[in-house]
N, C-alpha and C positions, 0 to 999 in steps of 0.2 A: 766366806761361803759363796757371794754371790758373782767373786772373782773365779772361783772353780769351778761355780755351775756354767759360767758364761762363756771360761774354756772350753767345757766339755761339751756347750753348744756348737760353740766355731768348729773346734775340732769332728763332732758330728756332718754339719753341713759341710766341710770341706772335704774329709771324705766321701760323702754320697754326690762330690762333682768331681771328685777323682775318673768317674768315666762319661764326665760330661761331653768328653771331646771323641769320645767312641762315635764312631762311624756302622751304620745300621744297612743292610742292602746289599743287593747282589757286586762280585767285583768283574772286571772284565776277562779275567782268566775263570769266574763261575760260569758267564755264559757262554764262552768258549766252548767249554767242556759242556756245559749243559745245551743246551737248543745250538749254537754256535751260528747264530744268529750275529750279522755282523750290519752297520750302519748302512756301510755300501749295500748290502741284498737286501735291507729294508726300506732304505728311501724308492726305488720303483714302486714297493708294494704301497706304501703310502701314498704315491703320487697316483697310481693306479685306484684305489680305495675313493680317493677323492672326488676324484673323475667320474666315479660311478654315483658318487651322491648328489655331488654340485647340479642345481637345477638346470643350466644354462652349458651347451658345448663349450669345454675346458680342458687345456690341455696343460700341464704338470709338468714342467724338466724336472727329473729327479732331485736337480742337485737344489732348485728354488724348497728344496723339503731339507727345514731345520733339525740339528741334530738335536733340539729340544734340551727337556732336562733331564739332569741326571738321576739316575734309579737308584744311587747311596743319598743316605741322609746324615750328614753331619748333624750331632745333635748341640755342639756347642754355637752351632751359627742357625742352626732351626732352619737349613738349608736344603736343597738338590746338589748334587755334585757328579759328576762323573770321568773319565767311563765309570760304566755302562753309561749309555744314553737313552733316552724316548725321542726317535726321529719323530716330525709332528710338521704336519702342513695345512694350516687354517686360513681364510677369507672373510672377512666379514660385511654384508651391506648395512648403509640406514636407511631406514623406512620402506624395506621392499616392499613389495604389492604382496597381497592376499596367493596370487596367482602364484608366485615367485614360492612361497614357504610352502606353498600344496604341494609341489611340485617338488621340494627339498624333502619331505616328508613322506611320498610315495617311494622317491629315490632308495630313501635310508630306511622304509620300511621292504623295500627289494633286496636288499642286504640281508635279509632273511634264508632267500634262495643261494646265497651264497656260504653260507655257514654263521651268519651272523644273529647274534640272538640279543633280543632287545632285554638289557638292565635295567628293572624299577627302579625309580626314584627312589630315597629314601627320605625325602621331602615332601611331605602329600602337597603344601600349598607352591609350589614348583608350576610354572607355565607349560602345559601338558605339548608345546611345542619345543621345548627344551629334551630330547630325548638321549640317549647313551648304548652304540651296540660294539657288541664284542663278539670274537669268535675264538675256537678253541685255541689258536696259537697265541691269542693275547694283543690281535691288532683288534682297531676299536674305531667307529666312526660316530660322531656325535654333531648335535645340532642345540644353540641357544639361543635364545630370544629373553632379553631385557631392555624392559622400558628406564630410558634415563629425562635427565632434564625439569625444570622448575616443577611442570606439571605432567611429568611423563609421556609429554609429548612424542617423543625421537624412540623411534622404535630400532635396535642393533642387533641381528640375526646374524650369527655367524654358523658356519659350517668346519669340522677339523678332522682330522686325518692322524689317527698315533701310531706308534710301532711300540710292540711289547721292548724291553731290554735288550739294548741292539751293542754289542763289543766294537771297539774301535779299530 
């Protein structure tokens, strides 16, 4: 009996990973067809996005903007994979000045004027200098700050740059 039941267990669990290896997420003929949004026409706008938030005059070659990760999720590797891609262009300092994040934080809250609409947290205890904005096409500009180190000395602000699901 407890050879049969222990069958019927394997055999239970090896079918419910029978679509382990299914693949979840847009493909690159979806956003062809759909937005037709492609890496090339997204890396300007990222590098452009950037530019407007980065506190300090900076300037972007397109092509320094990663094609980032991928918009499918393999679920037997619990991975990104692509095409599609997230082009994505980030910078990060340690220990900027006070002055330095005001000024990152005016930037990305002017992104307002441009169609950009700031995303809550879904973390209340989240560093209220960590923010997330989006606009209706799905490009998105964000800013983080965590303290690392024995005693949280070293402060790492970064600033990044996404593109919604860009075709190859």
């Amino acid at each position: 009996m407890r050879i049969a039941a222990a069958g019927a267990l394997s055999a239970l669990i090896l079918s419910g990973c029978a679509g382990i290896d299914a693949e979840k997420g847009p493909t690159n003929d979806d956003i062809l067809r759909g937005t037709g949004l492609t890496v090339a026409a997204a890396k300007p706008i990222v590098a452009d996005n950037f530019e407007l938030v980065w506190p300090e005059q900076q300037s972007v070659d397109p092509e320094a903007v990663l094609r980032g990760k991928g918009c499918r999720t393999k679920m037997s590797a619990i991975s990104s994979e692509g095409p599609p891609w997230h082009p994505r262009y980030e910078r990060e300092v340690i220990n900027p000045s006070q002055e330095f994040i005001d000024r990152a934080m005016v930037n990305l809250e002017a992104m307002t004027a441009r169609g950009f609409t700031l995303v809550p947290s879904q973390n209340p205890g989240e560093d209220p200098v960590s923010r997330y904005y989006r606009d209706s096409r799905g490009f998105s500009v964000s800013s983080s700050r965590i303290r690392v180190g024995q005693n949280k000395q070293e402060v790492r602000f970064s600033i990044a740059s996404t593109s919604p699901c860009a075709a190859e």
